[in-house]
C-alpha positions as CSV (number, residue, x, y, z in Angstrom):
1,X,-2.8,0.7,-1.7
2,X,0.1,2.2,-3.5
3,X,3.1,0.1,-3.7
4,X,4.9,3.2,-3.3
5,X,7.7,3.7,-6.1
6,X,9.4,1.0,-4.5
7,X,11.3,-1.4,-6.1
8,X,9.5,-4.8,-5.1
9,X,12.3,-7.1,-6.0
10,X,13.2,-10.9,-4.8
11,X,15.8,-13.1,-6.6
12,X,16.4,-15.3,-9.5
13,X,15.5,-19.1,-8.7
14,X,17.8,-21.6,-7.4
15,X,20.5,-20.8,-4.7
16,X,23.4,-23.0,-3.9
17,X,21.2,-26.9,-4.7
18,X,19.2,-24.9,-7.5
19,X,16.0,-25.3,-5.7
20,X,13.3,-23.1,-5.7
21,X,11.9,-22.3,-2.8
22,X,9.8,-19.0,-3.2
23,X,6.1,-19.2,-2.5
24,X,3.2,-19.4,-4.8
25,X,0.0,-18.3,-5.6
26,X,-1.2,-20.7,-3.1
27,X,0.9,-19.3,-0.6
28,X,-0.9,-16.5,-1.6
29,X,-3.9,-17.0,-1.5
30,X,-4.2,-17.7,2.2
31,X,-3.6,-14.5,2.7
32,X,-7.0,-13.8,1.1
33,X,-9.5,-15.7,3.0
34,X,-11.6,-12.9,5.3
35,X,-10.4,-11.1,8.2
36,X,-12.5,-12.1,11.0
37,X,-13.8,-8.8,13.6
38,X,-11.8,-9.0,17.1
39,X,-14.2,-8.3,20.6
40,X,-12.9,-6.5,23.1
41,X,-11.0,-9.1,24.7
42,X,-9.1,-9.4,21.5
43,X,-8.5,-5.5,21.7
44,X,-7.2,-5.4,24.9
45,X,-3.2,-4.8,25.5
46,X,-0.4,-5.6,25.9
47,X,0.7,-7.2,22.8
48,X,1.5,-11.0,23.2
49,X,5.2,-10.7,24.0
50,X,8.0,-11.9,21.5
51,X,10.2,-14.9,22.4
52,X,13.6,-13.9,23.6
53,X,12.9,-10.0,23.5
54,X,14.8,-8.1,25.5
55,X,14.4,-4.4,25.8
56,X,17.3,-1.8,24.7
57,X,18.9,-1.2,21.9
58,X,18.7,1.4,18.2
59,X,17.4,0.0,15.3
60,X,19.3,0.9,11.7
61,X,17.0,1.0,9.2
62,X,18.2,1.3,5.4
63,X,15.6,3.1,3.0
64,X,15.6,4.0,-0.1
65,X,13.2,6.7,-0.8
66,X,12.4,9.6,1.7
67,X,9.1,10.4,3.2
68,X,7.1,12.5,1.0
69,X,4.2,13.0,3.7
70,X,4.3,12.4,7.3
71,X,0.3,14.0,8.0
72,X,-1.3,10.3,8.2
73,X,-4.2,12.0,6.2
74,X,-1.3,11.9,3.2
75,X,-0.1,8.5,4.2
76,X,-1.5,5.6,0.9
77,X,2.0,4.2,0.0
78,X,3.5,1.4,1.5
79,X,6.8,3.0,2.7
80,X,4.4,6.0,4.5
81,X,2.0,3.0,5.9
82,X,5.1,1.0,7.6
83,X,6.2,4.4,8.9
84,X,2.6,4.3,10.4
85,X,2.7,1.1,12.6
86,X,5.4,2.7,14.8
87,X,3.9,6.2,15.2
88,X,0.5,6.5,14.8
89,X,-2.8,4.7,16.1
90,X,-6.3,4.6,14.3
91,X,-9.7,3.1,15.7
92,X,-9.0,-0.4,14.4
93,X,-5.9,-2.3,13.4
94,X,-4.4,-5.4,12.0
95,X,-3.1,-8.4,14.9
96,X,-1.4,-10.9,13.6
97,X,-0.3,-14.0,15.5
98,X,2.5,-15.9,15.4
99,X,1.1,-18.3,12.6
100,X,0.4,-15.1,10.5
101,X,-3.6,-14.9,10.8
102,X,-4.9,-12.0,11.3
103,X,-8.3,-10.2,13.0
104,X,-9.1,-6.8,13.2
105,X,-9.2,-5.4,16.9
106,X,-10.1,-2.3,18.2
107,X,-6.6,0.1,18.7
108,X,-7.8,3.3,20.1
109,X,-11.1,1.9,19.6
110,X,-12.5,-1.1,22.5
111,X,-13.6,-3.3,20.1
112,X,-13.6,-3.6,16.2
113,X,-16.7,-1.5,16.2
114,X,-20.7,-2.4,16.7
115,X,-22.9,-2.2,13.9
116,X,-26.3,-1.5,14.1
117,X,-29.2,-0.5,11.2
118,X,-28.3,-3.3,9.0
119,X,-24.5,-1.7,8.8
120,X,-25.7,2.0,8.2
121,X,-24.8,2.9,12.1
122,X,-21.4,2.0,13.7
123,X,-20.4,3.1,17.5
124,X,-16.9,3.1,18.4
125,X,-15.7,3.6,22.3
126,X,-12.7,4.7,22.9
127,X,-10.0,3.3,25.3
128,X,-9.0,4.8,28.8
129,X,-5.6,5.9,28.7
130,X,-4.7,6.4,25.1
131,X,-2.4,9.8,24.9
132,X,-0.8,11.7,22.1
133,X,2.7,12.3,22.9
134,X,2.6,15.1,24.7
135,X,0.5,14.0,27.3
136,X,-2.9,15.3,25.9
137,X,-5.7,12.8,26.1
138,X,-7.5,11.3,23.2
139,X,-11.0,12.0,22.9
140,X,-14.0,12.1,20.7
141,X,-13.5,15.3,19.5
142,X,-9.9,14.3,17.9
143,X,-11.3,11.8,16.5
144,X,-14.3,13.9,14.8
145,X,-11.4,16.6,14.0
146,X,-9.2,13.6,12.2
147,X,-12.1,12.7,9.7
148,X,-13.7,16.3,9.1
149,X,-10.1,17.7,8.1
150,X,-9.8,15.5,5.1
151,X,-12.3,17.2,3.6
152,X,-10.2,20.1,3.4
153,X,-8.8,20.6,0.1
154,X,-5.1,20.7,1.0
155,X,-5.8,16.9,1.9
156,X,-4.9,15.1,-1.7
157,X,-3.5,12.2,-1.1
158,X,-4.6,10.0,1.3
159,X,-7.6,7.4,1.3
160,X,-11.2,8.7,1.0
161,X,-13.4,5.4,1.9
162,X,-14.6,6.7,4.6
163,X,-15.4,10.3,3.7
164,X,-17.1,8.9,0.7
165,X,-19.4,6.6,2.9
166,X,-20.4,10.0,5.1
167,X,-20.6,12.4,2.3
168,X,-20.9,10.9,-1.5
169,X,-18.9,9.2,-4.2
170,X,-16.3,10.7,-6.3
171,X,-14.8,14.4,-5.2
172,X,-18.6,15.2,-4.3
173,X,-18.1,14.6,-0.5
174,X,-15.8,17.8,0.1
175,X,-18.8,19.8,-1.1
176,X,-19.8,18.6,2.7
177,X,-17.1,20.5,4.5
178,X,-15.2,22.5,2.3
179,X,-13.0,24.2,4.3
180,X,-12.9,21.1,6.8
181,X,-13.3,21.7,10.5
182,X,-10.9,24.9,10.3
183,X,-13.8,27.8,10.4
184,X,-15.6,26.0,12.8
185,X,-17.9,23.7,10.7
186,X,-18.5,20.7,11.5
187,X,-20.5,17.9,10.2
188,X,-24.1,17.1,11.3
189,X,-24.8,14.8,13.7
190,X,-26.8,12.6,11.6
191,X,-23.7,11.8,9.8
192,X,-21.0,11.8,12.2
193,X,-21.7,12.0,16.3
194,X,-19.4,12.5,19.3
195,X,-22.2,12.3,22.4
196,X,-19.3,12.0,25.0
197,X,-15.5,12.2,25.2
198,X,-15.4,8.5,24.7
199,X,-18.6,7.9,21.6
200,X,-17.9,8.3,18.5
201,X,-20.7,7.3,16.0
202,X,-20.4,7.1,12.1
203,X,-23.8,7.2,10.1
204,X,-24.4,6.0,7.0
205,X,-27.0,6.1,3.9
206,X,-26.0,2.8,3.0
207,X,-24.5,-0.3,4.9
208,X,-20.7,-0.1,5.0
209,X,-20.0,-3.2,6.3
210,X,-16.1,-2.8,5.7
211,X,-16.1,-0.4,7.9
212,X,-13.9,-1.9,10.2
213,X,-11.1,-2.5,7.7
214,X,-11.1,0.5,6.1
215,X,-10.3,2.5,10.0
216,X,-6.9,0.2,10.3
217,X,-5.4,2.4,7.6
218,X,-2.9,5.1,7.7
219,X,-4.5,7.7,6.6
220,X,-7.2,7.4,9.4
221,X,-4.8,8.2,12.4
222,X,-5.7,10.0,15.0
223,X,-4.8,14.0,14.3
224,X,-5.1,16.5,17.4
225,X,-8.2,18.8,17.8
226,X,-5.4,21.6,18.6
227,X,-3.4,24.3,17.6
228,X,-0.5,21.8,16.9
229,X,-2.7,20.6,13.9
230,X,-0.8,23.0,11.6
231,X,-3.1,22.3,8.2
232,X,-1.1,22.1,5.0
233,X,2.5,22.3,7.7
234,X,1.1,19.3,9.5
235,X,3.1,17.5,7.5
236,X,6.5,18.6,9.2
237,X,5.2,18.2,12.7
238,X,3.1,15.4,13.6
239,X,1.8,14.3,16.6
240,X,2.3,11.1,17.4
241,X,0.1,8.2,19.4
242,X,2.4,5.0,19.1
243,X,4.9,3.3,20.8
244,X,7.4,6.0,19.2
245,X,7.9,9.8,17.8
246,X,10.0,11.5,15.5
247,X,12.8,13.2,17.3
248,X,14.3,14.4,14.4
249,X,13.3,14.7,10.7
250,X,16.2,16.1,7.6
251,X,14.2,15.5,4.5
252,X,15.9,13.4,1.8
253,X,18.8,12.5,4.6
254,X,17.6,10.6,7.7
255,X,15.0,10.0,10.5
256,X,15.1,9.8,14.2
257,X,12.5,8.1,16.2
258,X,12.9,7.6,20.2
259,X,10.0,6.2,22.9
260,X,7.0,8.0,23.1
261,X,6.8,8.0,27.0
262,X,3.0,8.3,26.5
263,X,2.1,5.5,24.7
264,X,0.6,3.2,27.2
265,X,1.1,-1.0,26.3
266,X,-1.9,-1.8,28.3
267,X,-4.1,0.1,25.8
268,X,-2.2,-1.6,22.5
269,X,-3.3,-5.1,21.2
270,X,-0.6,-5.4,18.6
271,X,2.9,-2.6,19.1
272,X,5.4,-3.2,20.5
273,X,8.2,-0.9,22.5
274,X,11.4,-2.9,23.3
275,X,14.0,-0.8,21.4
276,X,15.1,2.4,22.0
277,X,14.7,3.7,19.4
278,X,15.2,3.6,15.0
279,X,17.8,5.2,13.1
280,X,16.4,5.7,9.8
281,X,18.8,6.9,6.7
282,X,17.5,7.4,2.9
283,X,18.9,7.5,-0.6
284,X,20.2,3.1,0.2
285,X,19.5,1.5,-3.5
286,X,18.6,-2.4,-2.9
287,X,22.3,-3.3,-3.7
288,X,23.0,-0.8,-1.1
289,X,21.4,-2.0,1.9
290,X,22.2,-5.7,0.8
291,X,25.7,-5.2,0.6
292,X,25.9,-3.9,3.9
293,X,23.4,-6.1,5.4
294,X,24.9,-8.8,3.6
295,X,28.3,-7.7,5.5
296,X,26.9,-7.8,8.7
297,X,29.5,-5.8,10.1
298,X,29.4,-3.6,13.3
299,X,25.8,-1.4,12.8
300,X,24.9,-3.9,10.5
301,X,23.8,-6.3,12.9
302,X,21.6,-4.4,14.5
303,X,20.1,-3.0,10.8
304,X,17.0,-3.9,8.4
305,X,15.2,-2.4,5.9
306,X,11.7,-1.4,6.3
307,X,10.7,-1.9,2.5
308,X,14.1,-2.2,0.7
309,X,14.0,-6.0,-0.8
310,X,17.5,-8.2,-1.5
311,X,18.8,-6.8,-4.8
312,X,18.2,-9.3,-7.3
313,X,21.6,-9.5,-9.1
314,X,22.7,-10.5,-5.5
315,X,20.5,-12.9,-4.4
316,X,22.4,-16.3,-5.3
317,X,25.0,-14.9,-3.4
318,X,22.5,-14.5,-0.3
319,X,21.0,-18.3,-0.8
320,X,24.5,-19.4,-1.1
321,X,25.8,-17.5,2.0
322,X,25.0,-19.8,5.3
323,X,25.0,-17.4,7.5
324,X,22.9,-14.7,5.5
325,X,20.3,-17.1,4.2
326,X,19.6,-17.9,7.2
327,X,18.6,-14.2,8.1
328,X,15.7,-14.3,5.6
329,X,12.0,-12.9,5.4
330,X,10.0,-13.8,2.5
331,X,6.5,-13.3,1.4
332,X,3.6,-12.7,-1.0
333,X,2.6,-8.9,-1.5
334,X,-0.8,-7.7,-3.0
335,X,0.7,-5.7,-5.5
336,X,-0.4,-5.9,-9.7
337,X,2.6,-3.8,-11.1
338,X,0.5,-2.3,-14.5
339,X,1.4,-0.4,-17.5
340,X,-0.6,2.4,-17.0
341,X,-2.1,3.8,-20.6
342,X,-3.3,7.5,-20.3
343,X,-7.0,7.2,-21.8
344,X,-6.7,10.8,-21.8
345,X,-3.6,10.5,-24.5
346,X,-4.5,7.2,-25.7
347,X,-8.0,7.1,-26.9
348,X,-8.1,4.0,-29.6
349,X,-8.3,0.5,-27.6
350,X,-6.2,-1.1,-30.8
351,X,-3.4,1.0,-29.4
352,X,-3.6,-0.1,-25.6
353,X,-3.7,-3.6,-26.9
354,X,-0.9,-3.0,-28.6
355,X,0.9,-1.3,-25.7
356,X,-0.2,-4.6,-23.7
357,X,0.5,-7.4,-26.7
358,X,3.8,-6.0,-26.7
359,X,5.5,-5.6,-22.7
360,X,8.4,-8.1,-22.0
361,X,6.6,-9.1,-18.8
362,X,9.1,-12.3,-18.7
363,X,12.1,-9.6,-18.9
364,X,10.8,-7.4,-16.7
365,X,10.1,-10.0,-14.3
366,X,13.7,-11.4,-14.2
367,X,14.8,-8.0,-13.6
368,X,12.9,-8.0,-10.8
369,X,14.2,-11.2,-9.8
370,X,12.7,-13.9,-11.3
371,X,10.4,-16.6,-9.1
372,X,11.2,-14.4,-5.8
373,X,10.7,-11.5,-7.4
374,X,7.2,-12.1,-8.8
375,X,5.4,-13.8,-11.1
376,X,3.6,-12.8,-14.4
377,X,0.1,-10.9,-14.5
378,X,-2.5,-12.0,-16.9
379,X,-4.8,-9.6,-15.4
380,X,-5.4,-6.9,-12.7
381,X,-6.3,-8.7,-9.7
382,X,-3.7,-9.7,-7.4
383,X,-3.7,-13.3,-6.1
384,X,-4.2,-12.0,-2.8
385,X,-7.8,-10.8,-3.4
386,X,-10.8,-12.8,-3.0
387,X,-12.1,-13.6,-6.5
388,X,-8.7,-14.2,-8.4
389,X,-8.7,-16.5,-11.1
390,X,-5.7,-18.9,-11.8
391,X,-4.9,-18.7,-15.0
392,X,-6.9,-16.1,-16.1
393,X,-4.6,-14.7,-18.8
394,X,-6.6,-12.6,-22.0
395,X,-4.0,-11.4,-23.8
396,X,-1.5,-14.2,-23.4
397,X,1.0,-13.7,-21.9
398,X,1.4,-16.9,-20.1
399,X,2.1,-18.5,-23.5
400,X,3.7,-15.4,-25.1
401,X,5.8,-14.3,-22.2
402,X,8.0,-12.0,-23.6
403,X,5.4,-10.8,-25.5
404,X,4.0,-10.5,-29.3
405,X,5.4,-7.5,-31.3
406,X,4.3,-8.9,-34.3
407,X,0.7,-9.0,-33.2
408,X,0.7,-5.9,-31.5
409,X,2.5,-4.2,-34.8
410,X,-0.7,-5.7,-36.8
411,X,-3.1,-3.8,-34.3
412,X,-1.0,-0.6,-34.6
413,X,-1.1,-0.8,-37.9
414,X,-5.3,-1.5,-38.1
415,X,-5.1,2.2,-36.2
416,X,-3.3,4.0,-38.2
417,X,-0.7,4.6,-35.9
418,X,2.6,3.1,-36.9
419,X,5.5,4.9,-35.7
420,X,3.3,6.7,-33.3
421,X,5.1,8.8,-30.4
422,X,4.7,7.6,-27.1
423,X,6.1,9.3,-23.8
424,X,7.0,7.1,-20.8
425,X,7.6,7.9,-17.3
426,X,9.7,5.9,-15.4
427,X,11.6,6.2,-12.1
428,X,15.2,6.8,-11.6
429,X,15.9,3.7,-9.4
430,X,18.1,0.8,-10.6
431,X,15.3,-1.2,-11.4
432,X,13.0,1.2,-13.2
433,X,16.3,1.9,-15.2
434,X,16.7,-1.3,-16.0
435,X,13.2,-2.0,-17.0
436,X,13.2,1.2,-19.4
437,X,15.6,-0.7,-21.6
438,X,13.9,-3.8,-21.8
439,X,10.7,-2.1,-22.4
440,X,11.3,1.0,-24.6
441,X,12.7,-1.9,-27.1
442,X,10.4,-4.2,-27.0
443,X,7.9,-0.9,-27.8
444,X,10.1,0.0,-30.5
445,X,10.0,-3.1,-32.1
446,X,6.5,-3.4,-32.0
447,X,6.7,-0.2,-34.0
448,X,6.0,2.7,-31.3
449,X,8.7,5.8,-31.2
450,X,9.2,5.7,-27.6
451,X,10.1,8.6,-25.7
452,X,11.5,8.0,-22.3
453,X,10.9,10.5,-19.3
454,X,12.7,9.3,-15.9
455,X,11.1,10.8,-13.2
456,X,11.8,11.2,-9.4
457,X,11.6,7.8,-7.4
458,X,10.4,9.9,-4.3
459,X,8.1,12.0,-5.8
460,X,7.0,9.2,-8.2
461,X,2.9,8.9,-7.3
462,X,2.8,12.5,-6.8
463,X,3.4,13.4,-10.3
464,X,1.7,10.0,-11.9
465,X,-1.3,10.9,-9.9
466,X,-1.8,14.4,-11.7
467,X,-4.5,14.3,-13.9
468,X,-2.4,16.5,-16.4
469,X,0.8,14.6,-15.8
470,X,2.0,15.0,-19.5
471,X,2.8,11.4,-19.9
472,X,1.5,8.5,-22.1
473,X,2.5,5.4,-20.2
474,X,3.8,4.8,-16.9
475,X,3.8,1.7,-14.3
476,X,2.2,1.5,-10.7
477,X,1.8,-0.9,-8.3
478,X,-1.6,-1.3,-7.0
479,X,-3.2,-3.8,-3.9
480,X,-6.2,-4.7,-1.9
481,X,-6.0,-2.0,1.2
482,X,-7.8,-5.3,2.6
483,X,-8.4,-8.7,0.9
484,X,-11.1,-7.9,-1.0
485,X,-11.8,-6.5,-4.5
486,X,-13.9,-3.5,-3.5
487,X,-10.1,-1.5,-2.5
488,X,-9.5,-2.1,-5.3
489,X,-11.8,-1.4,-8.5
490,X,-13.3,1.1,-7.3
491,X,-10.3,3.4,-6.5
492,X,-8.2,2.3,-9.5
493,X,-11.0,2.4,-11.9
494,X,-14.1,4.7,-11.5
495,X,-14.2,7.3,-13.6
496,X,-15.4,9.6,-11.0
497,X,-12.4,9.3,-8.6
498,X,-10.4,11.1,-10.7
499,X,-8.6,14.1,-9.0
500,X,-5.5,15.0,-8.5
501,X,-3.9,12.5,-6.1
502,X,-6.4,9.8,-7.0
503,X,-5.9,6.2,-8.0
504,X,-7.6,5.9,-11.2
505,X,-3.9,6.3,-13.2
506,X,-4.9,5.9,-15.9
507,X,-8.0,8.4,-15.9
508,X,-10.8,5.3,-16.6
509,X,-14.3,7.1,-17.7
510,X,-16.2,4.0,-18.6
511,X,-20.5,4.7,-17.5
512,X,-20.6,0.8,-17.5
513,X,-18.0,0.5,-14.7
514,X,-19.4,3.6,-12.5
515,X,-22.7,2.0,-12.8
516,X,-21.6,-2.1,-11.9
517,X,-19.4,-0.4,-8.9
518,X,-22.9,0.9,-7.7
519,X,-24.7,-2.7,-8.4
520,X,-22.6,-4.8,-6.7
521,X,-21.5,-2.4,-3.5
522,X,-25.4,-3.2,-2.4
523,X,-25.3,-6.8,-2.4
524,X,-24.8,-8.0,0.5
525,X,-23.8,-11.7,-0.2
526,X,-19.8,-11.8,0.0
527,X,-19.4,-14.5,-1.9
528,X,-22.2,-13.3,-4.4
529,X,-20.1,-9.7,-4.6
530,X,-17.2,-11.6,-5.1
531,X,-18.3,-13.4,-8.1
532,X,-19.6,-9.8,-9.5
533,X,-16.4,-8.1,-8.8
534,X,-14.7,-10.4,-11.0
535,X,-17.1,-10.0,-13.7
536,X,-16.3,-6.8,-13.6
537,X,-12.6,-7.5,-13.7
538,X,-12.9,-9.3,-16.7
539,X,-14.7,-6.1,-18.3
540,X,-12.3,-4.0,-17.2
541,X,-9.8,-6.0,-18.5
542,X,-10.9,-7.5,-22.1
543,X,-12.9,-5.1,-22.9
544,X,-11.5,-1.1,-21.9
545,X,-7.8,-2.2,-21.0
546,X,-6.8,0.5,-19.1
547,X,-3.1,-0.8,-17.7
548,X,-1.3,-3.6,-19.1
549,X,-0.7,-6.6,-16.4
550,X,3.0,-6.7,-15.7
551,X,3.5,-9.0,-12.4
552,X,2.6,-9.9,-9.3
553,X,4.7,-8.9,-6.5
554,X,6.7,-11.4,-3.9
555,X,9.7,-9.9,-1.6
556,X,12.7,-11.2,0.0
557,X,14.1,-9.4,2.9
558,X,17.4,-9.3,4.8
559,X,18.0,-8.4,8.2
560,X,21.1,-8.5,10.6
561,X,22.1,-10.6,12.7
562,X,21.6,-9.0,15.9
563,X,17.5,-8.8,15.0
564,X,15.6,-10.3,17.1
565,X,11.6,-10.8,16.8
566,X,12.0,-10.7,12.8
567,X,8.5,-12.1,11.0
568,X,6.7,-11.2,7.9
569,X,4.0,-8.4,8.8
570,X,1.0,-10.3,6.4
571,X,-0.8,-6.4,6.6
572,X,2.1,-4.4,5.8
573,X,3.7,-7.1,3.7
574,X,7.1,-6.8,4.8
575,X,8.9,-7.3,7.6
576,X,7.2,-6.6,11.0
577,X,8.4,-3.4,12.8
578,X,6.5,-4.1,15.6
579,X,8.1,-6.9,16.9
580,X,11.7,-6.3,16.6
581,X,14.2,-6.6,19.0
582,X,18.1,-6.5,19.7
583,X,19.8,-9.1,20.7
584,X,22.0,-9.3,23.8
C-alpha cells in the first residue's frame, strides 16, 4: 500500500538516560510470519471489549493532509485506509488481539471465506443484520455492485487484485465491464455469482489463495446497489457500514464523524463504538499536533493523531517529559521509502546507479528521526515481508551511509552525462523540505544539475502516479498490503500495471520481470514462492534499479492523556482507532 505522502517520522536516539529503545528489524519481523484464516466463531461479534472503556465522549484527531478520496474504491493510502476502519466494512478484515497477532475473520462475510477447486472457487455468506447507514440491508447484490463498479474507468486509484484475478492482468480486466455495472452489465456468472441475497461466489481461472487478505482492504468496501451510488460524485457522499458516518465533510478544513445507529456490534468481530464521535481537523504539520499534544491542555487530552508521527526535532523533549513519554505508541511500519527514477526519462542504468550511489540515506534518515524514525534500505523489501534478507545491501550503503559521490560521479561520467539536468518532485511538508536540501546537494555534488519541483503533500500520489507526470525523480513509500511479497512486486514493478494511478512509479517495463511474476504466482509452495520472490528482488534490484532504497519506516505516536484503549493497530500500523476510549 501507499504510505500516503505522509511524513513517517520517529525520533533521534537516546531520551533523558541516552538509551535507545526503538524496535528492530526483529521486532519486525514478527510482524511477518502468516496470517492464519479465522472460522466463523472467530467472525462472530462483538469485539472483545477494552479494559476500562467507558462509552461517551469526542475524539480530536490532528491530521495533516486532507482526504483526497472518500469512495473506498479510491481508498490505497494509509491516511484513506485508517479513515476506513471507522466507516466502512468489507467481506474479511484484520483482528488483532491484545498481544498484537492477528487472523483474518469474516466482517460482513461469516467466515474468512471457503475455498473450493484447488483455490479457483471461493463462497462467501453474508451476516444477518449488517446495514448501511440508512437502514438498507446488505445483500449479495451490493456486494456484486461493489466489485463490478471498479471496472468503470472513473475508478483510478484504488487496488485491482481482485478484479485482475476475475478478469486479466494489467489494465486488460476493464475490457470485461467497461462501463461497470452502470448500463446494466454485469459480469457472468461463471466469474462472479450471487445465487441468493446472502451467496456471493468469486470464480477463478487460477487458484487465488490470497484471496482472503486481499477482501480486508479498503478499497473493497461494501458500496450500495442504489441510486445513492453517485459514480465519479461518490466521492463526496458515501455510504457508510461501520461503527460511524461522516456528518460533515469541508475539504482541506475538517471532518465530522458521529454513531452510525445502524451498525450492529453483534455482527462485528473487531470495531468498536464507545465514543461519540471524532473531530477531525487538517493542515496540523507533525510539530503541530506534537506541540499541542505535547501540552495536553483542555481538548488535548481527549486528542490523537490518526497518522501524524512525533516531530523529530522534538522527540528528546517527549522521552524526557514523564508525563508525555509515558503516553507513547510505537511500532514497525511496512513501508520501503525509494527514490523513484522515471525509466521513461531515465533510460541508461549507469545514471540510476548513480542517482542510487549518491542519496544521503544516513541524512535523510536523521531527518526523519534517526533509530525511531527508520532505519537504512539496502534494498526494496521491507523487513516486514516474508523473504527479507538482513543485510542484503548491493550498492552499499550500509558501509557508505551517506553515500558515494565520487563513485556515482565516475558512472555519470562513463554515460556521458555529467552536469546532466534532473527534475525532482518533492512534497511541500516539513520533512520533504528538509530532505530536498540534503538531497539536491548531495546530487549536485555527485555532478547532477538538480532541479527541484515541490509539489502538493495532499495531492502527492495523484500527480506521482501519472504516467506523464513531467518529473525525473521523486520518493514513495511503498508496503506489503499483507505480509507477503506478491503486494508488493507485482504492483510496484510489472510493466503492465502501468496506468494512470498505478503503482509501478517508476514505469518498470522489464519482459524478464512480467514473465518471473507469472512463474512464481503458480507455485503453490509458500515457502518455495517466497524464496522466488526474493530472487526476483535481487533482479529487480542489481540488475534494472528502478528506485533507489532510502529507509525503512518505524513511527512514534503521541496521544493525550484522557485516551483510553490506545494500542498499535499491527494492520494499519498506527495507532488503533478501533479501540479508543475517553476517560472519565
Amino acid at each position: 500500500m501507499a504510505a500516503g505522502s505522509l511524513a513517517l517520522t520517529g525520533c533521534s536516539s537516546g531520551g533523558s538516560t541516552g538509551k535507545d529503545t526503538s524496535q528492530t528489524d526483529k521486532d519486525a519481523a514478527a510482524q511477518a510470519k502468516a496470517v492464519p484464516l479465522g472460522n466463523a466463531a472467530q467472525s462472530t461479534g462483538p469485539a472483545a471489549p477494552v479494559a476500562g472503556a467507558k462509552p461517551g465522549g469526542t475524539v480530536t484527531v490532528y491530521q495533516r493532509d486532507s482526504y483526497n478520496h472518500l469512495d473506498p474504491a479510491q481508498m490505497y493510502v494509509s491516511d484513506m485506509g485508517d479513515l476506513s476502519k471507522l466507516i466502512f466494512r468489507g467481506l474479511t478484515t484484520f483482528k488483532q488481539d491484545d498481544k498484537g497477532n492477528k487472523t483474518v475473520v469474516g466482517d460482513l462475510a461469516t467466515d474468512a471465506g471457503k475455498m473450493s477447486d484447488g483455490g479457483k472457487t471461493w463462497t462467501y455468506t453474508l451476516k444477518d443484520g449488517i446495514k448501511f447507514e440508512d437502514g438498507k440491508p446488505i445483500t449479495s447484490k451490493d456486494i456484486r455492485h461493489t466489485f463490478e463498479r471498479q471496472y468503470a474507468k472513473f475508478i483510478t486509484e484504488g487496488p485491482t487484485y481482485v478484479q485482475q484475478w476475475l478478469s486479466g492482468d494489467g489494465t486488460t480486466y476493464r475490457k470485461a465491464l467497461p462501463d461497470g455495472p452502470y448500463k446494466g452489465d454485469h459480469l457472468p456468472k461463471s466469474v462472479l455469482d450471487t445465487p441468493d441475497d446472502h451467496t456471493v461466489v468469486f470464480h477463478f481461472q487460477k487458484p487465488q489463495t490470497q484471496l482472503p487478505y486481499a477482501l480486508t482492504m479498503a478499497g473493497y468496501s461494501v458500496v450500495p446497489d442504489s441510486d445513492k451510488d453517485t459514480k465519479d460524485k461518490y466521492d463526496i457522499a458515501p455510504v457508510c457500514s461501520g461503527p460511524y458516518k461522516i456528518a460533515d465533510f469541508k475539504a482541506g478544513k475538517s471532518m465530522s464523524l458521529v454513531k452510525n445507529p445502524n451498525w450492529d456490534a453483534k455482527t462485528d468481530p473487531m470495531r468498536h463504538q464507545y465514543v461519540d464521535g471524532f473531530s477531525i481537523t487538517f493542515n496540523h504539520q507533525a510539530s503541530d499536533s506534537t506541540k499541542r499534544l505535547m501540552a495536553d491542555k483542555g481538548v488535548d487530552q481527549t486528542a490523537i493523531s490518526f497518522t501524524n508521527s512525533v516531530e523529530p526535532t522534538l522527540t528528546k523533549q517527549v522521552l524526557d517529559d514523564p508525563s508525555a513519554s509515558k503516553r507513547l505508541v510505537q511500532g514497525y511500519q511496512p513501508y520501503v521509502w525509494q527514490m523513484n527514477m522515471n525509466m521513461d526519462r531515465i533510460k541508461d542504468k549507469k545514471i540510476r546507479d548513480a542517482i542510487t550511489y549518491a542519496m544521503p540515506n544516513s541524512q535523510i534518515v536523521r531527518i526523519n528521526g534517526g533509530s525511531y524514525g527508520g532505519e537504512i534500505a539496502g534494498g526494496l523489501l521491507a523487513p516486514t515481508v516474508a523473504g527479507y534478507k538482513k543485510g542484503y545491501d548491493p550498492y552499499g550503503k550500509l558501509s557508505k551511509p551517506n553515500g558515494d559521490p565520487e563513485k556515482a560521479k565516475q558512472l555519470l561520467k562513463e554515460a556521458g552525462k555529467s552536469g546532466m539536468k534532473l527534475v525532482y518532485a518533492y512534497s511541500n511538508t516539513e520533512i520533504r523540505q528538509k530532505e530536498a536540501v540534503a538531497i539536491a546537494d548531495a546530487l549536485g555534488k555527485a555532478g547532477f544539475n538538480v532541479q527541484k519541483k515541490e509539489v502538493d503533500a495532499g495531492s502527492w500520489y495523484q500527480q506521482m502516479g501519472k504516467v506523464d507526470n513531467g518529473f525525473d525523480i521523486y520518493m514513495t513509500g511503498w508496503g506489503q498490503d499483507w505480509p507477503d511479497a506478491s503486494t508488493v512486486i507485482p504492483p510496484s514493478y510489472d510493466g503492465r500495471q502501468i496506468q494512470d494511478g498505478a503503482a509501478n512509479y517508476s514505469h518498470v517495463r522489464d519482459p524478464h520481470i512480467s514473465s518471473e511474476i507469472d512463474r512464481i504466482k503458480k507455485i503453490t509452495d509458500i515457502t518455495q514462492q517466497t524464496a522466488e520472490w526474493e530472487k526476483l528482488h535481487e533482479y529487480i534490484v542489481e540488475k534494472v534499479n528502478p528506485a533507489a532504497p532510502v529507509f525503512y519506516t518505524k513511527m512514534l505516536q503521541l496521544y493525550g492523556s484522557k485516551i483510553g484503549g490506545a494500542r498499535y493497530n499491527t494492520d494499519v500500523n498506527y495507532i488503533d482507532p478501533t479501540t479508543l476510549f475517553i476517560k472519565k
